[in-house]
C-alpha positions as CSV (number, residue, x, y, z in Angstrom):
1,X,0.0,0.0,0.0
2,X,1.4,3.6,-1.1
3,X,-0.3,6.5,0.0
4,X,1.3,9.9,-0.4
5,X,2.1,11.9,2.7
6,X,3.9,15.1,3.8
7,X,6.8,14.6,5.8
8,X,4.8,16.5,8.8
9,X,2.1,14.1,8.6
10,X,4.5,11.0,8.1
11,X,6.0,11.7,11.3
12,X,2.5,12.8,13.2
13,X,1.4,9.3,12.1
14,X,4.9,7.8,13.1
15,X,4.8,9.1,16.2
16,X,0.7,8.1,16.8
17,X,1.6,4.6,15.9
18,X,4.8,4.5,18.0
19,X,2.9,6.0,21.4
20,X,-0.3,3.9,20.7
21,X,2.2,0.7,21.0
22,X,3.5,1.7,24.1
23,X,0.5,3.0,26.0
24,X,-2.9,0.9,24.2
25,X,-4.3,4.0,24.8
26,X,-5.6,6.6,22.2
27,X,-3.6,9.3,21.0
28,X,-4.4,12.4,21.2
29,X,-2.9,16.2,19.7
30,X,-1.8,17.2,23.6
31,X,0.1,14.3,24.1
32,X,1.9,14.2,20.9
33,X,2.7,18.0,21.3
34,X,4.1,17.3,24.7
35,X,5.6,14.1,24.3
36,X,7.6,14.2,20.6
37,X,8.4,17.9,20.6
38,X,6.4,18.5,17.2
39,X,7.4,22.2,17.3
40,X,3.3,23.2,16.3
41,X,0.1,23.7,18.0
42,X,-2.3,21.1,18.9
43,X,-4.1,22.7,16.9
44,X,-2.1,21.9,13.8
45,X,-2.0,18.7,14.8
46,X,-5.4,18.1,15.4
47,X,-6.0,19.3,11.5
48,X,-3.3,16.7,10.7
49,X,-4.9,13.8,12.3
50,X,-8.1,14.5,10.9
51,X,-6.8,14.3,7.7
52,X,-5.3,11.1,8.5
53,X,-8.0,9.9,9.5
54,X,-9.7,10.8,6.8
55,X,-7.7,8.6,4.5
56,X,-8.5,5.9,6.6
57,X,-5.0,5.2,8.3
58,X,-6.4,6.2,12.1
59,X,-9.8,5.9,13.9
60,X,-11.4,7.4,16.8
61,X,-13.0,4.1,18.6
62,X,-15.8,7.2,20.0
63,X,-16.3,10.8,19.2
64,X,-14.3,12.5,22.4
65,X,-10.9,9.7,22.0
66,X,-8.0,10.1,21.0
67,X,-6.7,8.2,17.6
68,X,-5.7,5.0,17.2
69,X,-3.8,3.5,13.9
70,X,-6.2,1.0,11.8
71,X,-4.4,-1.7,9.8
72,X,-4.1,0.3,7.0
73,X,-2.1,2.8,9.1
74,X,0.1,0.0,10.8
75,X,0.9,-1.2,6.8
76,X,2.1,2.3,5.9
77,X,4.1,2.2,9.3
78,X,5.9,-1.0,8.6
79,X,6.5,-0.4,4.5
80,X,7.3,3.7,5.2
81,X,7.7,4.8,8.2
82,X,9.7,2.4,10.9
83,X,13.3,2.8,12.2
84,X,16.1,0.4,10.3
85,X,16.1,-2.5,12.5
86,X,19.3,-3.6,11.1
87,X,21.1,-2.2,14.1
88,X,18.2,-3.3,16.4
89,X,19.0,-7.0,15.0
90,X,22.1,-6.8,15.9
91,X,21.6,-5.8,19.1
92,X,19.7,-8.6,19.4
93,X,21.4,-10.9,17.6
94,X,24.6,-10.7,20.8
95,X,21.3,-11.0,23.2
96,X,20.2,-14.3,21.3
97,X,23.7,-15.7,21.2
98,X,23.5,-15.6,25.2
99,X,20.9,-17.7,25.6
100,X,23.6,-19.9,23.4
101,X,22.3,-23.4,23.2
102,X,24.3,-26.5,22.8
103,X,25.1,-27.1,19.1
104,X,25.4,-30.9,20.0
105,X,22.1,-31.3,20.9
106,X,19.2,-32.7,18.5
107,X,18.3,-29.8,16.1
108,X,14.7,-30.3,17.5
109,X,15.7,-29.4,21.0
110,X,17.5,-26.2,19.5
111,X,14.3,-24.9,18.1
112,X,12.4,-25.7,21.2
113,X,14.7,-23.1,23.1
114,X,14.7,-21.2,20.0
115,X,11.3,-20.9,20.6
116,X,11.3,-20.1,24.4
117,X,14.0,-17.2,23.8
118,X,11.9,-15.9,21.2
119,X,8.7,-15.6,23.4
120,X,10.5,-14.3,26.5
121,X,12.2,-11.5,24.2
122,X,8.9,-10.4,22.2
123,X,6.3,-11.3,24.5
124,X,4.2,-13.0,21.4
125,X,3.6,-15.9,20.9
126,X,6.2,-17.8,19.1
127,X,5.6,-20.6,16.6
128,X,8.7,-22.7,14.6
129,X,8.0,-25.1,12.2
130,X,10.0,-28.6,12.2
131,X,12.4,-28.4,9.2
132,X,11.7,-30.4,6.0
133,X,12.9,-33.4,5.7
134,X,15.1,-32.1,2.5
135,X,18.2,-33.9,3.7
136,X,16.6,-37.5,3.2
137,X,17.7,-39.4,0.6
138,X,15.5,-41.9,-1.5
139,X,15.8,-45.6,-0.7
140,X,13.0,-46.9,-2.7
141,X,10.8,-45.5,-5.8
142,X,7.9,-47.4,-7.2
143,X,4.9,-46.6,-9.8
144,X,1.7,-48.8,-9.4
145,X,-1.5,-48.5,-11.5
146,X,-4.4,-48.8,-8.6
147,X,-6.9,-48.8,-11.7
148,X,-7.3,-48.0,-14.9
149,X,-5.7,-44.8,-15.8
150,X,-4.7,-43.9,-11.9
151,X,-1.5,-44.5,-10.3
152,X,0.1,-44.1,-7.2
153,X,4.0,-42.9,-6.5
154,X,5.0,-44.7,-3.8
155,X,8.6,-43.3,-1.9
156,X,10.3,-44.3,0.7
157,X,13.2,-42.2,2.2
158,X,16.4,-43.0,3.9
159,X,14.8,-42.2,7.6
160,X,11.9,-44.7,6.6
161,X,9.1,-41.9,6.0
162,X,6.9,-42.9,3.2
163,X,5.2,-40.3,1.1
164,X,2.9,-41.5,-1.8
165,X,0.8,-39.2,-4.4
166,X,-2.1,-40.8,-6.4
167,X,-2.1,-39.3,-9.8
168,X,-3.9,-39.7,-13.8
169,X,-1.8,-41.0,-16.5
170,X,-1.2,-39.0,-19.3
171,X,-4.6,-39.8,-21.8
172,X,-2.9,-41.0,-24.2
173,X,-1.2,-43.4,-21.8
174,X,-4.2,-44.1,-19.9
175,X,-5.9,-45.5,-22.9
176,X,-3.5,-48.5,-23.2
177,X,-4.0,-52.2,-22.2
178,X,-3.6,-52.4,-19.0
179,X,-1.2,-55.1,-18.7
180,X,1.6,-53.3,-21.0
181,X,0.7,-50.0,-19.1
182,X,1.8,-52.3,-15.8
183,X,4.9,-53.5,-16.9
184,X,6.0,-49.7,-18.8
185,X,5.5,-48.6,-15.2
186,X,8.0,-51.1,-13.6
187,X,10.2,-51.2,-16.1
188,X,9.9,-47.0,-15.7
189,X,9.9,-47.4,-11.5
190,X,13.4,-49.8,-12.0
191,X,14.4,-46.7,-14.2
192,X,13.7,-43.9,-11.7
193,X,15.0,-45.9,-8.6
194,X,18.7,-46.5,-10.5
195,X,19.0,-42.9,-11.6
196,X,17.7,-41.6,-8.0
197,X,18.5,-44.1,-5.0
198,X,20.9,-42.3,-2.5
199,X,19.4,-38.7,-3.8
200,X,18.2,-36.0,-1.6
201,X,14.3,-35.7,-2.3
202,X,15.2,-32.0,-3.1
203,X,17.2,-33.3,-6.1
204,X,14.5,-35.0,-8.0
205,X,13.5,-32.6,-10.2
206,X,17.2,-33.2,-11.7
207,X,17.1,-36.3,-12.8
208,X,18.9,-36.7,-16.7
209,X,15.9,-36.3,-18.9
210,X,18.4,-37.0,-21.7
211,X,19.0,-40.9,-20.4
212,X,15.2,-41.5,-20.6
213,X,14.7,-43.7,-22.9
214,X,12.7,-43.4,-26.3
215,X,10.1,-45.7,-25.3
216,X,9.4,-43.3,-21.8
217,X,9.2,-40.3,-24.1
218,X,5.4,-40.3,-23.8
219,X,6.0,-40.1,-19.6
220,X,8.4,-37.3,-19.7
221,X,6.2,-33.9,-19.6
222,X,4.2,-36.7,-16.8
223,X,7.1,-37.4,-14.6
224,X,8.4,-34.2,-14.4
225,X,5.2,-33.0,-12.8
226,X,4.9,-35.9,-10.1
227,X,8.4,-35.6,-9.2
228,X,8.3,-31.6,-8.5
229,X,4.9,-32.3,-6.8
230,X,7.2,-34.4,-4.5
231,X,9.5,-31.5,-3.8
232,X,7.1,-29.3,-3.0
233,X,6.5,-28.0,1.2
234,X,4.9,-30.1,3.4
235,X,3.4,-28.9,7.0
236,X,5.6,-30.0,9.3
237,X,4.9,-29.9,13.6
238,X,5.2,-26.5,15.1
239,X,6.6,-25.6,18.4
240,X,4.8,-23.0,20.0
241,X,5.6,-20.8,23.5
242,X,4.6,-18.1,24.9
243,X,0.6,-18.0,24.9
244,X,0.0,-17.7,28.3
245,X,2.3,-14.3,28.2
246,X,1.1,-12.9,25.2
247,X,-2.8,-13.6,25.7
248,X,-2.3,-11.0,28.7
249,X,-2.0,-8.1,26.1
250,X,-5.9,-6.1,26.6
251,X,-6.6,-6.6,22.7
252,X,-7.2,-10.8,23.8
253,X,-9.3,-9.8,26.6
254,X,-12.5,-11.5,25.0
255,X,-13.1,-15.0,25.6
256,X,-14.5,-15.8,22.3
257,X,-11.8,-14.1,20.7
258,X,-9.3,-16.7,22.5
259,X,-10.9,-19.3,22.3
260,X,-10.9,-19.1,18.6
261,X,-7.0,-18.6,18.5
262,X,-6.6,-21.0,20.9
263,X,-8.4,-23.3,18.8
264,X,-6.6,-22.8,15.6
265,X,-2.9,-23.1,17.3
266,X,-4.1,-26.2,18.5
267,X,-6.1,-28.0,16.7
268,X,-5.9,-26.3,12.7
269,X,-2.3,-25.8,12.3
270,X,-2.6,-27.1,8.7
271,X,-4.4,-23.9,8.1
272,X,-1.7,-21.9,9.7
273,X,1.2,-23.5,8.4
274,X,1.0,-21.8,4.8
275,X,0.4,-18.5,6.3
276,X,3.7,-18.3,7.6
277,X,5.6,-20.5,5.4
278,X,4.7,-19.3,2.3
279,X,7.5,-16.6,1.5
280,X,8.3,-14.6,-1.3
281,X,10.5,-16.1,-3.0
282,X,13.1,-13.2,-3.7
283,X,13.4,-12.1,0.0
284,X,13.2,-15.5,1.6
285,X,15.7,-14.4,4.4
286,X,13.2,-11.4,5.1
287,X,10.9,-11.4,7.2
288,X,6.7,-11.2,6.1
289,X,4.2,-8.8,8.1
290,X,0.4,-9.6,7.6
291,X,-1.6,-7.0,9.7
292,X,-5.1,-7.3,11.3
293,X,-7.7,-8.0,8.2
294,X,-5.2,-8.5,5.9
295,X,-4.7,-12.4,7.5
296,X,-7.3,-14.9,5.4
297,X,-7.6,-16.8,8.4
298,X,-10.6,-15.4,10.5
299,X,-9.2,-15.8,14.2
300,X,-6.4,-13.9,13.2
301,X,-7.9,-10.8,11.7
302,X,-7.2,-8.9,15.1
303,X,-3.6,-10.0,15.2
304,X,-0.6,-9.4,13.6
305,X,1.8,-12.2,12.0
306,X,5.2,-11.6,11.3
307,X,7.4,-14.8,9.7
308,X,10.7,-15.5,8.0
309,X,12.0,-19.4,6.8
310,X,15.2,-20.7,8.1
311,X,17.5,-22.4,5.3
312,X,19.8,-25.4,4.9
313,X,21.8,-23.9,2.8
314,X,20.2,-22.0,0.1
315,X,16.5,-23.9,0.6
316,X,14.3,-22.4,2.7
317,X,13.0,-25.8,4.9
318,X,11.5,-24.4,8.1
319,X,9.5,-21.1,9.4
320,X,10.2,-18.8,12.7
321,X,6.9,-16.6,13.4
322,X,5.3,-14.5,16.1
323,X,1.7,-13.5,16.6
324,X,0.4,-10.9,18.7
325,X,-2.0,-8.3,18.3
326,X,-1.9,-5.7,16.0
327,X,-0.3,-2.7,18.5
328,X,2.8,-4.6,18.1
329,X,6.1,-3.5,18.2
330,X,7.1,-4.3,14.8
331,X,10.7,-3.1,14.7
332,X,11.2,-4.8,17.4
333,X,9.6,-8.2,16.1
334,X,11.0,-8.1,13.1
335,X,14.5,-7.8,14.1
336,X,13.8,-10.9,16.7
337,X,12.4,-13.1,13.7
338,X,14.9,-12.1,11.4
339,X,17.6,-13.1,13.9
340,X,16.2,-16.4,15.0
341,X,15.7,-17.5,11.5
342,X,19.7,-16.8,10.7
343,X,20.4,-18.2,14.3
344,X,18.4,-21.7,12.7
345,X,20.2,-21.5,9.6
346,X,23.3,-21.3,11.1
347,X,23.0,-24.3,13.2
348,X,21.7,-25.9,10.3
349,X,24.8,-25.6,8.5
């Protein structure tokens, strides 16, 4: 979202979203005069407001409040308007690194404290998603036709997960006798398990297209669909702190509004997952913000999200995220993410 502002009411809105953070409590002209040394009248800042409010980036919740910022406003903060929290993330960064946890232990253990160090420094709740399992290897491969014109992938990895995907043949394919469409797919299964056995599931979709031979031509445009299907995210577990803490903040003070958040951290976190996995693609270190109504997920649409993946190596294979409501302190939060997510990649490597 762009909106064009003067630099007076850039920093009146800075400086509304900053004190409604710290305080909960609406702003209004007096206190910004007195507080942020604004150098005009309350008067001038009161036109100011209005006009920000106006354009929809602050609300009065009734007619004698103060302002308070409305997702729209909070956008423009975190796009435009917020401090570099480069120096912030280093800050924290040296604060992280002293709640050092032992490399040696399992890598699920260090995301569990990752977790709790996360939570105690934000005061959000915290969620981390197990990593993908991108550094199995594949220890078995096979195509079976379950009926006529449907078959199912069957893969087993080197840690003894199975995955399977139940997919159409190719029409022309599927039209075959069945019998020679049966033994195409072993001969094609013996095929695929020779050229990948031993290879990371992230490696599929680089299998030698050259060595197929002629008489798998027909399967080619086929397999390389199935195979990137294979590669794509799966939810993982999540490890979650800091609910307790963070449901104390006055914007959860509604039971049905917990309950429902509640309820989708613990019960629908296949919903949640792709929120806060789901990157873009040319940032991936970066961190995401989704703001208030923004979320598509209902319970969340008085919170705030903020997420960023953790790599081995260059693939993205696990998420760091907070939620809190949406008077959150976003430099702050995004700093924290940011550094947690390098802090994970780095003990990945």
């Amino acid at each position: 979202m762009t909106v064009a502002l003067t630099d007076r009411q850039q920093y009146i809105l800075a400086c509304t979203v900053r004190h409604y953070i710290a305080t909960a409590e609406p702003v209004g002209s007096k206190a910004l005069a007195e507080i942020y040394n604004l150098k005009v009248s309350p008067a001038t800042i009161r036109s100011c407001l209005g006009v920000l409010e106006k354009i929809g980036l602050l609300y009065q919740p009734h007619t004698s409040a103060g302002r308070i910022p409305s997702d729209s406003g909070y956008r423009i903060y975190v796009d435009q308007l917020q401090p570099n929290h480069e120096t912030i993330g280093r800050q924290l960064d040296k604060l992280i690194r002293e709640y050092s946890i032992n490399q040696d232990t399992h890598f699920e253990e260090i995301i569990r404290g990752a977790a709790q160090i996360l939570s105690i420094l934000s005061g959000y709740i915290t969620l981390i998603t197990l990593p993908q399992g991108y550094s199995s290897l594949v220890r078995h491969l096979q195509l079976i036709q379950v009926q006529p014109g449907k078959v199912m992938l069957i893969l087993v990895t080197s840690d003894y997960e199975t995955q399977s995907l139940l997919v159409g043949l190719p029409e022309n394919v599927a039209e075959q006798d069945e019998e020679l469409v049966d033994h195409t797919l072993q001969v094609l299964s013996n095929f695929l398990l020779q050229q990948l056995r031993g290879q990371p599931i992230l490696h599929l979709s680089s299998l030698d297209w050259q060595e197929l031979d002629r008489q798998f031509s027909q399967y080619v445009d086929w397999l390389r669909r199935l195979l990137a299907q294979l590669e794509r995210p799966r939810p993982t577990p999540m490890v979650i702190n800091g609910v307790a803490t963070a449901l104390k903040q006055p914007e959860f003070s509604e039971l049905q509004q917990v309950q429902t958040l509640l309820y989708l951290l613990e019960q629908e976190q296949a919903q949640l997952w792709p929120l806060i996995f789901d990157l873009p693609q040319e940032q991936p270190r970066r961190a995401k913000v989704v703001i208030g109504s923004e979320n598509p997920l209902e319970p969340m649409r008085s919170c705030a999200l903020i997420a960023a993946t953790y790599q081995q190596g260059e693939v993205p294979v696990g998420s760091v995220g907070v939620i809190g409501p949406t008077r959150m302190e976003y430099d702050k939060a995004i700093a924290l993410v940011e550094a947690i997510a390098d802090y994970l990649s780095t003990s990945l490597s």
